[in-house]
One Martini backbone bead per residue (centre of mass of N, CA, C, O) as a GRO file, in nm:
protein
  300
    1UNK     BB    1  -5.263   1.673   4.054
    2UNK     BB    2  -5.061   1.648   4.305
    3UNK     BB    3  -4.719   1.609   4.401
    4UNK     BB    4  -4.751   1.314   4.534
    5UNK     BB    5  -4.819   1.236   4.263
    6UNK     BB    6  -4.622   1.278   4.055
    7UNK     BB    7  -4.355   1.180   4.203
    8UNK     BB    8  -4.499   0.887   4.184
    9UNK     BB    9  -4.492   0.885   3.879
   10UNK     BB   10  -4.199   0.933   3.859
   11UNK     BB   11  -4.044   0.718   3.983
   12UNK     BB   12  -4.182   0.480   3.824
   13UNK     BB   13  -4.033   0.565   3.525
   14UNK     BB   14  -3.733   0.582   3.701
   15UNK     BB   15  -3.791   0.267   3.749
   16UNK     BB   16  -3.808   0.156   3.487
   17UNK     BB   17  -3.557   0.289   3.325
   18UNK     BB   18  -3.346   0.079   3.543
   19UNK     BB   19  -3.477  -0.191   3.463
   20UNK     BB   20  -3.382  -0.159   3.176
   21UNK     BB   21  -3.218  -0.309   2.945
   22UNK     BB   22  -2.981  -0.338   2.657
   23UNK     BB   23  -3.070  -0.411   2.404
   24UNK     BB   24  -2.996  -0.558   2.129
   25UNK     BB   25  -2.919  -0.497   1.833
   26UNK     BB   26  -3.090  -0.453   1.525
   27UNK     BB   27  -3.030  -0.506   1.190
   28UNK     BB   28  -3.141  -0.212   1.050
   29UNK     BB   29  -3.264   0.031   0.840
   30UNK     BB   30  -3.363   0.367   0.719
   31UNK     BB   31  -3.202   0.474   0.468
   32UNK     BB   32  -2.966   0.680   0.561
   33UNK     BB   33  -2.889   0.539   0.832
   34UNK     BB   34  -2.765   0.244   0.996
   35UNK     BB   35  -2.843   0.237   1.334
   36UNK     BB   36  -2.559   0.286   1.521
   37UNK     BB   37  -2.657   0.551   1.744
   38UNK     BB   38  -2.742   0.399   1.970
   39UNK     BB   39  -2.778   0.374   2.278
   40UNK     BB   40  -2.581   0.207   2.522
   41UNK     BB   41  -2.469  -0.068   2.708
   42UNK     BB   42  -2.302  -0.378   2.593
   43UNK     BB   43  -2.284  -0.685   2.737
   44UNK     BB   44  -2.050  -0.923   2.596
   45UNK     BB   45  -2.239  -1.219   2.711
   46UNK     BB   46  -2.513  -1.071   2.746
   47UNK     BB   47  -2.668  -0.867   2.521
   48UNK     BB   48  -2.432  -0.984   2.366
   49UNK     BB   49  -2.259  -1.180   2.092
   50UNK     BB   50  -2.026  -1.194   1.964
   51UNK     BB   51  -2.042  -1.348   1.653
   52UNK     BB   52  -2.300  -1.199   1.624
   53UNK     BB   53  -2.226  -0.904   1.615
   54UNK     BB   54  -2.007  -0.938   1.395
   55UNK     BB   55  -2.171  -1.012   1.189
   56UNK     BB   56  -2.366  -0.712   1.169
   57UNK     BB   57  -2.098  -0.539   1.136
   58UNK     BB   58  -2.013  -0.667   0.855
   59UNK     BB   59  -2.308  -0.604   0.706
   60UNK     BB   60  -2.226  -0.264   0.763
   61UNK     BB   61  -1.902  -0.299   0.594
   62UNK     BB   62  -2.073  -0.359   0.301
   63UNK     BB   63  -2.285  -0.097   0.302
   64UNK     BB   64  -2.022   0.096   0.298
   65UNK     BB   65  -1.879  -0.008   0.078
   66UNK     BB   66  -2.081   0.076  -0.106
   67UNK     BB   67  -2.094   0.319  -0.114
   68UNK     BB   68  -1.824   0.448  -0.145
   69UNK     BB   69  -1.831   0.371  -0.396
   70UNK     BB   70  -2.067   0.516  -0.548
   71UNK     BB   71  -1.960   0.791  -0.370
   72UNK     BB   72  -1.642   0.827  -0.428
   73UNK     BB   73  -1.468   0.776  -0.147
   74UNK     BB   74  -1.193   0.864   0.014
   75UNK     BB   75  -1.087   0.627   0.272
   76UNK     BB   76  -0.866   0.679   0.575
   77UNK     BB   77  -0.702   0.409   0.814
   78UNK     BB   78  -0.543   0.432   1.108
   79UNK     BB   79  -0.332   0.229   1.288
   80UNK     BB   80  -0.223   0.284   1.632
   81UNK     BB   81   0.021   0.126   1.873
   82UNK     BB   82   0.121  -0.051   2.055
   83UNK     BB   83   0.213  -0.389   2.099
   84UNK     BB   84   0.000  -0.599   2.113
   85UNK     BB   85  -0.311  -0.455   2.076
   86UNK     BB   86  -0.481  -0.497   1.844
   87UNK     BB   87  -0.474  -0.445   1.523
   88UNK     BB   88  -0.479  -0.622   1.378
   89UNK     BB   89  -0.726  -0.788   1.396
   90UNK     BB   90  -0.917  -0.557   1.342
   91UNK     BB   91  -0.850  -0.564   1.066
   92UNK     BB   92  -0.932  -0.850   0.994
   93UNK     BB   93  -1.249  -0.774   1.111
   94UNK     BB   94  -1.301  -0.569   0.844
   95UNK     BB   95  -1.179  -0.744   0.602
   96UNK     BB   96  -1.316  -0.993   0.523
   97UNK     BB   97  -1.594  -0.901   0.428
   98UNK     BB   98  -1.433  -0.746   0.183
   99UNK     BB   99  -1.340  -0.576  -0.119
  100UNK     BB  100  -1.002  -0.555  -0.211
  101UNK     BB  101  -1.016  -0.360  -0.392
  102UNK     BB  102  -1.156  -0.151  -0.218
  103UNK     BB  103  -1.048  -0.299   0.054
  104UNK     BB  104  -0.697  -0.192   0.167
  105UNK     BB  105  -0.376  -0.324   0.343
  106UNK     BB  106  -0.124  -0.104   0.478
  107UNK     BB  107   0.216  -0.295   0.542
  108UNK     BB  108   0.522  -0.127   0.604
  109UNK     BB  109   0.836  -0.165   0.597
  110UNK     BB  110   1.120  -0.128   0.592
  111UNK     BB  111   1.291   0.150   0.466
  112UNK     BB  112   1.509   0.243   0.222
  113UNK     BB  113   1.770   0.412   0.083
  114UNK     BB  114   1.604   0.575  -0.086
  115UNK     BB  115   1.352   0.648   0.106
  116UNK     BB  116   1.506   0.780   0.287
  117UNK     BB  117   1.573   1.037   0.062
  118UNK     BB  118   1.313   1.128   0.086
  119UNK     BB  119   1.036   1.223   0.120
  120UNK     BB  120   0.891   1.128   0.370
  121UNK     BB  121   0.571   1.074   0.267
  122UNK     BB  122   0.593   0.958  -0.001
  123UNK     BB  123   0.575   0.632   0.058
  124UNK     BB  124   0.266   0.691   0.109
  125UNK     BB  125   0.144   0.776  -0.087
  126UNK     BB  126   0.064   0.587  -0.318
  127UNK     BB  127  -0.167   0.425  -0.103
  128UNK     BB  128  -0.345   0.611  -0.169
  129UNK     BB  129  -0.657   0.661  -0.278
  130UNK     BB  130  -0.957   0.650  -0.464
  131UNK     BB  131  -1.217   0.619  -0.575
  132UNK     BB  132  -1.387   0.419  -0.421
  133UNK     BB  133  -1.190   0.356  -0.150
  134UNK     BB  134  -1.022   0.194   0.140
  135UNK     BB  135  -0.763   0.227   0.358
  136UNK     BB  136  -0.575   0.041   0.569
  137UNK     BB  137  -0.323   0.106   0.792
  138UNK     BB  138  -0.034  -0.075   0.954
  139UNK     BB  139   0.055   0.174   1.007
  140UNK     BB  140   0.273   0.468   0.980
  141UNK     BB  141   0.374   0.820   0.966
  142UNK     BB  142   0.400   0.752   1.285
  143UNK     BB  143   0.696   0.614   1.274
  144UNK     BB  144   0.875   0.879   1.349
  145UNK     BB  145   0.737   0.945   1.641
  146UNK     BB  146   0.812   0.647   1.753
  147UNK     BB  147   1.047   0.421   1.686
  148UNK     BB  148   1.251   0.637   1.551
  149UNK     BB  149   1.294   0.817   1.790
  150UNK     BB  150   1.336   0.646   2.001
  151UNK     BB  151   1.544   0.431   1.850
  152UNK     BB  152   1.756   0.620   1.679
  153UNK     BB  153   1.606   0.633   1.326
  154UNK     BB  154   1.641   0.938   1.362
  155UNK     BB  155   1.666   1.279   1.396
  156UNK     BB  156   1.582   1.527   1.555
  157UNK     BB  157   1.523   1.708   1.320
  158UNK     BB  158   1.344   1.469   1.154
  159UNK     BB  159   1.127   1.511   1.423
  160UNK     BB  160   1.053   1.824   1.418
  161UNK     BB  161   0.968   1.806   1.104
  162UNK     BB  162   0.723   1.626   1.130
  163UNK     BB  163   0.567   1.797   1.378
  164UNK     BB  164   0.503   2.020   1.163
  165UNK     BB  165   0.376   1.841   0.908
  166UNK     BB  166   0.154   1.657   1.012
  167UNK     BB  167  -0.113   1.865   1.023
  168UNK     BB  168  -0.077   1.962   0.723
  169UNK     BB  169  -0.087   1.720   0.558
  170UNK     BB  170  -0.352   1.617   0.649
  171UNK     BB  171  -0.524   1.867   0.582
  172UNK     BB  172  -0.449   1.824   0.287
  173UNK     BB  173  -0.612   1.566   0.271
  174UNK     BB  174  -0.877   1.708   0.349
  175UNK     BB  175  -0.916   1.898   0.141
  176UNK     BB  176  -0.947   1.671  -0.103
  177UNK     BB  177  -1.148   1.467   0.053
  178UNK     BB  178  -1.048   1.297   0.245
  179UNK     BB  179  -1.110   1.065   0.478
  180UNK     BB  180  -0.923   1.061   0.825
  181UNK     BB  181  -0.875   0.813   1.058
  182UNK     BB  182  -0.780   0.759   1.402
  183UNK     BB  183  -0.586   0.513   1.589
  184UNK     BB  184  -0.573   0.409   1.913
  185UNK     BB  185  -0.411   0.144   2.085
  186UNK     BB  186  -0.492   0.042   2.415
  187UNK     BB  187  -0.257  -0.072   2.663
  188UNK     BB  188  -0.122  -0.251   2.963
  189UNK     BB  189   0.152  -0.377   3.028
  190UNK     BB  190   0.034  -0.644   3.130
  191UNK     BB  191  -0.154  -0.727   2.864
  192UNK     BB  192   0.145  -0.699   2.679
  193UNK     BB  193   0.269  -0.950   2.884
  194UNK     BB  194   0.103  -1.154   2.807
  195UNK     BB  195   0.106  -1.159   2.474
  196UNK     BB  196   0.384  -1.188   2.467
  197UNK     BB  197   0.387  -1.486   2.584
  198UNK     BB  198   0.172  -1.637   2.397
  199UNK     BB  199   0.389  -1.599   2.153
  200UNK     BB  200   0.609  -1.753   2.235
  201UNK     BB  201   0.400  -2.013   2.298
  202UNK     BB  202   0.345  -1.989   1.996
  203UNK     BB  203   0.367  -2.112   1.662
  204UNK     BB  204   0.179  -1.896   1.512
  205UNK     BB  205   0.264  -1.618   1.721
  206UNK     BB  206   0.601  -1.578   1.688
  207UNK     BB  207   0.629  -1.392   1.438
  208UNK     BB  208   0.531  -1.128   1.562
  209UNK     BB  209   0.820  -1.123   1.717
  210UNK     BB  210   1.053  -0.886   1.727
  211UNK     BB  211   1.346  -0.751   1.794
  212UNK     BB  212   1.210  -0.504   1.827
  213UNK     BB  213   1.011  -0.558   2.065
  214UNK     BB  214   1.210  -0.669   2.247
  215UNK     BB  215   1.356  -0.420   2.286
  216UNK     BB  216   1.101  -0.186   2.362
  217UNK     BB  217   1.101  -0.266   2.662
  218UNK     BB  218   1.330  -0.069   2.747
  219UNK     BB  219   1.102   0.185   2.605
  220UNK     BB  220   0.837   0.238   2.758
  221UNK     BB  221   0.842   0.528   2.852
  222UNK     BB  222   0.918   0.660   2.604
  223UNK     BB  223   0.701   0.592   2.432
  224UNK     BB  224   0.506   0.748   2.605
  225UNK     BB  225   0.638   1.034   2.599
  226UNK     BB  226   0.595   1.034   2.236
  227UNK     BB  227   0.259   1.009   2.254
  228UNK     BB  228   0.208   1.238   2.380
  229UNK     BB  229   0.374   1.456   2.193
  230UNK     BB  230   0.185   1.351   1.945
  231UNK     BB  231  -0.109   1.448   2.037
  232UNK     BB  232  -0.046   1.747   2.089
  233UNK     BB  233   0.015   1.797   1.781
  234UNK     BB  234  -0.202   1.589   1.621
  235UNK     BB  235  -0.446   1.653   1.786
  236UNK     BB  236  -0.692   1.787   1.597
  237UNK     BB  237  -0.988   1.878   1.486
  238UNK     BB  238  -0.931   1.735   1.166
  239UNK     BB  239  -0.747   1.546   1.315
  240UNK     BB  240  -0.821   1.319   1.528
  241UNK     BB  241  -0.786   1.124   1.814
  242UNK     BB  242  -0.907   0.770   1.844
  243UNK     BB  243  -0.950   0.562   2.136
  244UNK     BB  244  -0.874   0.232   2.244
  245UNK     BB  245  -0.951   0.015   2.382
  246UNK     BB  246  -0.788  -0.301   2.451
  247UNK     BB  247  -0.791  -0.523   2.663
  248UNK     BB  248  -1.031  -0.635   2.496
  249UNK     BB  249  -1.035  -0.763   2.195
  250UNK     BB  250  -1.301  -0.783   2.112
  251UNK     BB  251  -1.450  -0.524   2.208
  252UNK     BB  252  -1.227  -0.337   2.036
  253UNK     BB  253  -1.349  -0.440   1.770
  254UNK     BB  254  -1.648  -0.361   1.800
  255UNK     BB  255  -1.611  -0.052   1.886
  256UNK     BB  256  -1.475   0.014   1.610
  257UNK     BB  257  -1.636  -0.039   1.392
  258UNK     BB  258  -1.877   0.112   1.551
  259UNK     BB  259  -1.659   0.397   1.504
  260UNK     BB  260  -1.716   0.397   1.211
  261UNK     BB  261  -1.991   0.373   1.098
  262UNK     BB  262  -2.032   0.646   1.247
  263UNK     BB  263  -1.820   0.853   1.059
  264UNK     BB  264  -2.026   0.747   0.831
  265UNK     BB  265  -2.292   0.817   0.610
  266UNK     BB  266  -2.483   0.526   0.503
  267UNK     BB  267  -2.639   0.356   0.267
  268UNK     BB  268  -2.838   0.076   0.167
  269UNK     BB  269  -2.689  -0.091  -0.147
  270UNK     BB  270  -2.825  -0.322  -0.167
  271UNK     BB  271  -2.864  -0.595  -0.363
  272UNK     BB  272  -3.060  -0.798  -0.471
  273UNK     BB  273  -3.179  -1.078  -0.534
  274UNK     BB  274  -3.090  -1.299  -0.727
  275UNK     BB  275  -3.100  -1.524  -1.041
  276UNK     BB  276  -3.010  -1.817  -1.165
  277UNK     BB  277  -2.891  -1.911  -1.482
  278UNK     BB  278  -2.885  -2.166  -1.595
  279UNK     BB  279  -2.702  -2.423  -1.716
  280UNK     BB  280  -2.507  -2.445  -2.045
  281UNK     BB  281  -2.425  -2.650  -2.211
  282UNK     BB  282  -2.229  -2.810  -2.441
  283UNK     BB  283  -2.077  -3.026  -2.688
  284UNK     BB  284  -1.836  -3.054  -2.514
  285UNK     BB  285  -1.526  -3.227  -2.453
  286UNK     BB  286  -1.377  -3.299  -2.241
  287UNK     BB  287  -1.103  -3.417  -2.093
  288UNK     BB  288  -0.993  -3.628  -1.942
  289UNK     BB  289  -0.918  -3.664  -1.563
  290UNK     BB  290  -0.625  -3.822  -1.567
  291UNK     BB  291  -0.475  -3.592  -1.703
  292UNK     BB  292  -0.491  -3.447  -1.415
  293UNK     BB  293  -0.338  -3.270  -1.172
  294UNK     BB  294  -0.381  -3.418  -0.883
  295UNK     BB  295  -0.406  -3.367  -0.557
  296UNK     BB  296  -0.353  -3.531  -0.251
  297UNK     BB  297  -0.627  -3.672  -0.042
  298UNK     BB  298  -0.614  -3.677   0.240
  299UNK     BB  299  -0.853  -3.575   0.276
  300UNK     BB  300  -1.214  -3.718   0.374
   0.00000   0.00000   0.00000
């Protein structure tokens, strides 16, 4: 063939392969990583529906968290990020559909006054896992850094031994065998303006908003540069930080799921299905059923 045969069935190929879209994800397993790694972007209501991928992707962090118990796994996932970047949301749709037994979500309130007087990182060492567990934080011990610093609820000294102790303490989290992950979800000060907005104006979603949120809106730079300064020092090879786009609720729970899954190796030890066995009653008789205090039935 000569060189303008060549070229000719080359172009022809990769005319094809801009022509062709990104399939969505089909349900399936190779039996030991869990098909998570293909590459191409998936448009949200056009090659995929969140609901759908939703739905699929929690089917696959069934058969994580069955793995993570199987092989006594112990996985940390810290989320950190703005106020209303979508934190909350991401961890309710990665846990309804699992086991609170083995995983289960630490959202700790202010320290108390004893609390105050330990050393920092102790009320948090209580809540890591054991095997075969996996914790997700809602905030953590980078409240120190973030919020604490800003707001001058720690002292200078109190802020640069954290700085320095905590690269240490990760590091020796992931000696002992801890899986450790950082999330930050990233949003822009419009889109954290928008939600601002929704909450204040939705009563089932005003209880999200503390006075610490409506202050912190003075502190919108500090705690930008707050941000940065904390990523310098404990963004690690052994413990980096992983960025969420956060604009799109959707999308960033979807991608963040999908980028659990995928630093985890797990196979998929979904159990058979059962069989149930007939249901053998006795000759036990019951008490009346009037007897008992049903509640009232508004709903029919």
């Amino acid at each position: 063939m000569n060189d303008k045969g060549k070229h000719k069935n080359h172009d022809a190929k990769k005319h094809r392969h801009q022509d062709t879209k990104p399939k969505e994800p089909e349900n399936k397993s190779n039996g030991t990583e869990v098909g998570l790694h293909d590459e191409g972007v998936f448009l949200l209501g056009k090659d995929c529906g969140y609901d759908k991928e939703l739905a699929r992707l929690q089917i696959e962090l069934v058969k994580l968290q069955e793995w993570v118990r199987h092989q006594n796994l112990r996985v940390v996932v810290l989320f950190e990020g703005r106020d209303a970047a979508g934190k909350g949301g991401a961890i309710k749709r990665i846990t309804e559909s699992l086991n609170p037994r083995i995983c289960r979500v630490v959202a700790l309130g202010t320290p108390t006054e004893r609390e105050k007087s330990q050393w920092y990182f102790q009320r948090y060492v209580p809540h890591l896992p054991a095997a075969g567990e996996m914790v997700l934080f809602d905030r953590s011990w980078y409240n120190r850094s973030g919020v604490e610093h800003v707001m001058g609820f720690c002292n200078d000294h109190q802020y640069q031994e954290f700085m320095q102790s905590c690269p240490e303490f990760e590091r020796m989290l992931v000696r002992s065998g801890i899986i450790l992950v950082k999330y930050w979800f990233s949003v822009s000060d419009s889109e954290q303006e928008r939600r601002f907005q929704d909450r204040m104006n939705k009563p089932t979603k005003r209880w999200k908003l503390s006075p610490m949120d409506l202050e912190s809106r003075k502190h919108w730079a500090e705690y930008s540069r707050a941000k940065d300064e904390m990523f310098a020092i404990t963004d690690t090879k052994q413990c980096p930080w992983y960025v969420v786009n956060a604009e799109s609720k959707k999308t960033a729970r979807l991608n963040v799921i999908r980028h659990l899954l995928s630093l985890i190796p797990y196979q998929d030890l979904t159990p058979e299905p059962l069989t149930l066995p007939p249901l053998e009653k006795s000759k036990y008789v019951r008490p009346p059923m009037h007897e008992q205090n049903f509640i009232p039935e508004v709903y029919r």
